[in-house]
N, C-alpha and C positions, 0 to 999 in steps of 0.2 A: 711300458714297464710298470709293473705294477708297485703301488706306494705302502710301508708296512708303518705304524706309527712304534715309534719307539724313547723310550725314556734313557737319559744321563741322567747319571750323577756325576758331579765336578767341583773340583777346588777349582780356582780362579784369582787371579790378582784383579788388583780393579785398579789401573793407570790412574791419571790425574785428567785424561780424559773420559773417564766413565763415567757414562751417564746414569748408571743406576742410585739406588738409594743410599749405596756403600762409597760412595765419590770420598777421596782421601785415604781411604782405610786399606790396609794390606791386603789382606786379604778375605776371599768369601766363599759362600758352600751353596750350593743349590742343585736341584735338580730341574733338567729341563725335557720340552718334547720337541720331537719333530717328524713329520711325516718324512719317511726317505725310500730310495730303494735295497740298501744294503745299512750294514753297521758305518762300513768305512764311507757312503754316502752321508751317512745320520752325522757320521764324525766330522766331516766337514764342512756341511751346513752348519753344523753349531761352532763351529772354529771361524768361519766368515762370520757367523751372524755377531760373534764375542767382538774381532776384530773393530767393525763399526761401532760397537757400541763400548771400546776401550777397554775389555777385559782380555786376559789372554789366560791358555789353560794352563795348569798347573798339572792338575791330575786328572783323568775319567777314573774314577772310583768303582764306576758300573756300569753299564750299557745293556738292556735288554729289549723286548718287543714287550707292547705293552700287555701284550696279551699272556703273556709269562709270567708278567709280573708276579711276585707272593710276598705282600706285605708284613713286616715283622710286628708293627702299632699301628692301630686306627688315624692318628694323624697322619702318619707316612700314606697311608691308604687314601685319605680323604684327600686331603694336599695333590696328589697324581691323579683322583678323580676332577677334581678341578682344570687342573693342567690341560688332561685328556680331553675334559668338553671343549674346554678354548680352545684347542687344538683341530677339535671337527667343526667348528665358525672359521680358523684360519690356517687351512692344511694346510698352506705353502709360507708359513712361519714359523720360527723358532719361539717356541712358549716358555717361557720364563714362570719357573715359584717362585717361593719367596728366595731371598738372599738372606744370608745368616754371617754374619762377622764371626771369622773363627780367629781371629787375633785375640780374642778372650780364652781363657779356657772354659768357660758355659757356655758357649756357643748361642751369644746371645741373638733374639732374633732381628733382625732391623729393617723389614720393608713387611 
């Protein structure tokens, strides 16, 4: 079956077992990739991969192919350009941007 690379967007809580950069904090924002075969494959790869790594979802904000994608700002653009390359070095992982503590209201950024 063929694999289509596709981008989330997600809120997230981040347990007292997360290991990301937001360890303690309520909650977070990021966008992530993953190679899959469908949305609701993409969806669950990144619900295991959250799982192990102490996050759990809150929301999918957005879900597309990346190849769909249409950026609103250059750093949104750039930010998914990155993602994307990491993403064809390790197609059978879930790629993480940055994480953003949205427990502020400026959505400050913190990894």
């Amino acid at each position: 079956m063929s694999q289509t690379s596709y981008l989330l967007s997600c809120e997230v809580l981040c347990g007292e077992g997360s290991d990301g950069a937001l360890e303690g904090k309520d909650r977070a924002f990021l966008i992530v990739a993953v190679s899959a075969a469908s949305e609701d494959d993409a969806i669950a790869k990144v619900e295991a991969d959250f799982d192990e790594e102490g996050y759990a979802i809150v929301e999918i904000e957005w879900i597309a192919t990346a190849a769909d994608m249409q950026w609103e700002d250059a750093d949104g653009e750039a930010e998914a350009k990155d993602i994307l390359a990491r993403l064809a070095e390790l197609p059978d992982e879930v790629i993480y941007g940055m994480l953003y503590d949205i427990s502020d209201d400026d959505m400050s950024e913190a990894a």
